[in-house]
C-alpha positions in Angstrom: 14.6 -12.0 9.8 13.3 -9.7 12.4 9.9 -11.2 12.4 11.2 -15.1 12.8 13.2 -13.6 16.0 9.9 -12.2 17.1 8.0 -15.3 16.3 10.7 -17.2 18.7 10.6 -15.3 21.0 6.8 -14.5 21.8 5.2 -17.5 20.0 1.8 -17.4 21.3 1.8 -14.2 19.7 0.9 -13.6 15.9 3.3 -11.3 14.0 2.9 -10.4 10.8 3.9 -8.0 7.8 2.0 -5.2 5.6 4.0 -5.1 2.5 3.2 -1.7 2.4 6.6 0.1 0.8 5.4 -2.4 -2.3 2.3 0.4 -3.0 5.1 2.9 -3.4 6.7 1.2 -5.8 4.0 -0.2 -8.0 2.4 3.6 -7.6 6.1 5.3 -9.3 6.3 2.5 -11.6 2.6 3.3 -12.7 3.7 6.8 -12.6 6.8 5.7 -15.2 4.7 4.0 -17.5 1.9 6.4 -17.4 -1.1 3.9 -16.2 -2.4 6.0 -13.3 -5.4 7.3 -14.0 -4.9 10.6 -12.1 -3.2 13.4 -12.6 -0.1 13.0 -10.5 3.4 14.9 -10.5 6.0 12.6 -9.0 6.9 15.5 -6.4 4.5 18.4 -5.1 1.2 18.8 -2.8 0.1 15.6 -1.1 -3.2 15.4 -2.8 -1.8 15.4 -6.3 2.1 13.9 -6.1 3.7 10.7 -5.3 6.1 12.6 -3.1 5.5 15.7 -1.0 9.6 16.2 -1.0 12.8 14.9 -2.5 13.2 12.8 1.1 10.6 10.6 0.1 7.7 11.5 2.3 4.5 10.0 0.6 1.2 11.8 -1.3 -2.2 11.0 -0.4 -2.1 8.4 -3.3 0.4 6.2 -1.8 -0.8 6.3 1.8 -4.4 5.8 0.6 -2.8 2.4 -0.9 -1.5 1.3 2.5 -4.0 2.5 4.2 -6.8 -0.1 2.0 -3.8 -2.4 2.7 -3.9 -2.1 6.5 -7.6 -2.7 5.7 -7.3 -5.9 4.1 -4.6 -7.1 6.3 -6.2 -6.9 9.8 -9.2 -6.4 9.1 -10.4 -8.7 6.5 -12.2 -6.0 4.4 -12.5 -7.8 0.8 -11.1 -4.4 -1.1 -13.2 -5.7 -4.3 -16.5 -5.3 -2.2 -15.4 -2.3 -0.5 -17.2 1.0 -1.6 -15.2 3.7 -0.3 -14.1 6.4 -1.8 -10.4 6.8 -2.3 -10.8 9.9 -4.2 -8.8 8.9 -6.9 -9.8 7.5 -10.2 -6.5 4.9 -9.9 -8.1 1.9 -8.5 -6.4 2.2 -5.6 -8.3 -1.3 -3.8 -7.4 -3.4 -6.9 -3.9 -2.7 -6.2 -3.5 -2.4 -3.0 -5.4 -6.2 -3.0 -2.7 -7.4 -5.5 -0.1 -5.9 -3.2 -1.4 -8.2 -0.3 -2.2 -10.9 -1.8 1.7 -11.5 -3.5 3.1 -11.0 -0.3 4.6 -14.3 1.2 2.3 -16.2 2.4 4.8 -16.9 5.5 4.5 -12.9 6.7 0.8 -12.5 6.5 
């Protein structure tokens, strides 16, 4: 609701969402079901947890998925051509794409 009341107010301006608390919860449900790839503790150092804390503040895996969905998003990078590495053996594009491209199409 807070971006229709934007898009009244400033119409000429286009505002938009990044689903990107979705990469958090695909990454923990992964995490549940044990399809990542990596070796990942739900809680512990950035580079190999979910969680650095029990307050929710978010690994390197889960920001490296919003951050290739920032990419797609307003950018236009096509994460299936994109050749970067994430450093993680998860394929972090393929999801983060997914992620993106479920959204609502009225938000993107």
């Amino acid at each position: 609701s807070v971006v229709d009341s934007l898009r009244a107010e400033f119409p000429s301006t286009r505002i938009f969402t990044i689903p990107t608390g979705s990469a958090t919860l695909k990454l923990v449900q992964m995490h549940t079901d044990g399809l990542l790839l990596d070796s990942i503790d739900l809680t512990g150092p950035a580079a190999s947890s979910l969680f650095t804390d029990t307050k929710g503040h978010q690994g390197d895996i889960i920001t490296e998925t919003g951050s290739l969905m920032w990419l797609q998003s307003l950018y236009g990078i096509d994460l299936s051509e994109y050749s970067f590495s994430t450093g993680f053996q998860t394929d972090l594009p393929a999801i983060a794409e997914e992620l993106v491209n479920a959204h609502d199409p009225m938000y993107k």
